[in-house]
C-alpha positions as CSV (number, residue, x, y, z in Angstrom):
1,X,-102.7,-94.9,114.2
2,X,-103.0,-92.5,117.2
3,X,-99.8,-91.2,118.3
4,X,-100.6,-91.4,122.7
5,X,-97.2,-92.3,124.2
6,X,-94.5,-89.6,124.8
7,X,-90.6,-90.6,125.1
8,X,-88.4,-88.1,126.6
9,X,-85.0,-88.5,125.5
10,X,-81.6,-87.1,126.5
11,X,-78.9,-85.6,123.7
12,X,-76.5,-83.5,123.4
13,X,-77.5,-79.9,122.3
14,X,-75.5,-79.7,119.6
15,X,-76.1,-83.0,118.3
16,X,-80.1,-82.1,118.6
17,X,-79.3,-78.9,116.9
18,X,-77.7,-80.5,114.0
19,X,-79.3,-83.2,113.6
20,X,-82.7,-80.7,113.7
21,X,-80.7,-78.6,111.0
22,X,-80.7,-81.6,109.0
23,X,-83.7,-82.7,109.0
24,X,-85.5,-79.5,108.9
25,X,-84.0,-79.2,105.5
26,X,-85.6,-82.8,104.6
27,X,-89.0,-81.3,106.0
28,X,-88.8,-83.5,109.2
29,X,-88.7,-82.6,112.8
30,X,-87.4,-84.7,114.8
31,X,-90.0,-86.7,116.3
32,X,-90.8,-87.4,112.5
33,X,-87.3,-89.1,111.8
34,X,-87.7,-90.5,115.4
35,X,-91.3,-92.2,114.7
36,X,-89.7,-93.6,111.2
37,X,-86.9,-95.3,112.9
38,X,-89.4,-97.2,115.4
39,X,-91.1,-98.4,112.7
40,X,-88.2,-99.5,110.4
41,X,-86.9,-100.9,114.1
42,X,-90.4,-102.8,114.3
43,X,-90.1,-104.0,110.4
44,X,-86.5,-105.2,110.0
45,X,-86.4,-106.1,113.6
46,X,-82.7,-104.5,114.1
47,X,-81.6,-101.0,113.5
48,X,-82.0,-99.9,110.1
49,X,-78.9,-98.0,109.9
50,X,-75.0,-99.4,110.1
51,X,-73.5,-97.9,113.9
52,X,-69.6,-97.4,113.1
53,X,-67.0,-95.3,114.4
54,X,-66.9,-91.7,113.8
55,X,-63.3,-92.1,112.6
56,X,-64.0,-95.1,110.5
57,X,-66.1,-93.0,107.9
58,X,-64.9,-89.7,108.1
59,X,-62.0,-88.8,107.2
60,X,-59.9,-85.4,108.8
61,X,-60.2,-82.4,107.2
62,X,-56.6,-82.1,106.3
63,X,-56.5,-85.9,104.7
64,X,-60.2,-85.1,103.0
65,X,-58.4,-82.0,101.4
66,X,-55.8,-83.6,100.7
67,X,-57.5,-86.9,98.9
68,X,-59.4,-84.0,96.8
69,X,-56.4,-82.6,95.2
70,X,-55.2,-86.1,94.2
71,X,-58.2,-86.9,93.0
72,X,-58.2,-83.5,91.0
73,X,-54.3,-83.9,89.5
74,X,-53.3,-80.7,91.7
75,X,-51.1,-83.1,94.3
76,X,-48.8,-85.7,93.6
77,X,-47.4,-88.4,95.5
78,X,-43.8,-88.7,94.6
79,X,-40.9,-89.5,96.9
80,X,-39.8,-91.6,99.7
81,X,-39.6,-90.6,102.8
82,X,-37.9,-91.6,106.2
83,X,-40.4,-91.1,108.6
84,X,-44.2,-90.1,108.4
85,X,-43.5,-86.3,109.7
86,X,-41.8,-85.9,106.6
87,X,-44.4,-87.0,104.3
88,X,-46.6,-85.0,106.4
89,X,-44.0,-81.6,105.8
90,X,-43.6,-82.4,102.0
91,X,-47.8,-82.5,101.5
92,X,-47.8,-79.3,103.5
93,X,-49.9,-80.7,106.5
């Protein structure tokens, strides 16, 4: 099919930027990733991705860091503690 419409869309820079980083990497521009949701739009008739909360799926650095050295045996959780400030002291964060 002929590609003859243009959209103009407004992002932020650095979300453009990274996201162009990303897919760049994947050999996609932009407008390729762009066309290939429309049509997965068109197809499934909903968007073909799940749209959650930033914080829902990614963890903070200091709790991703922290889930990595209990998942290596380098951090253990032992104790009880009084009030979250000191569990946060006693894992160093």
């Amino acid at each position: 099919m002929t590609k003859n419409t243009t959209i103009n869309l407004r992002v932020e820079a650095e979300v453009k930027e990274q996201a162009g980083k990303i897919l760049d990497a994947m050999g996609l521009t932009l407008s390729d990733a762009f066309n290939l949701m429309l049509h997965q739009v068109r197809i499934q008739r909903c968007l073909p991705f799940e749209v959650v909360a930033y914080r829902q799926r990614m963890p903070k650095p200091e709790t991703e860091s922290f889930i990595e050295r209990l998942e290596s045996g380098k951090e253990e959780l032992v104790g009880t503690f009084s009030s979250k400030e000191e569990l946060w002291k006693s894992l160093g964060i």
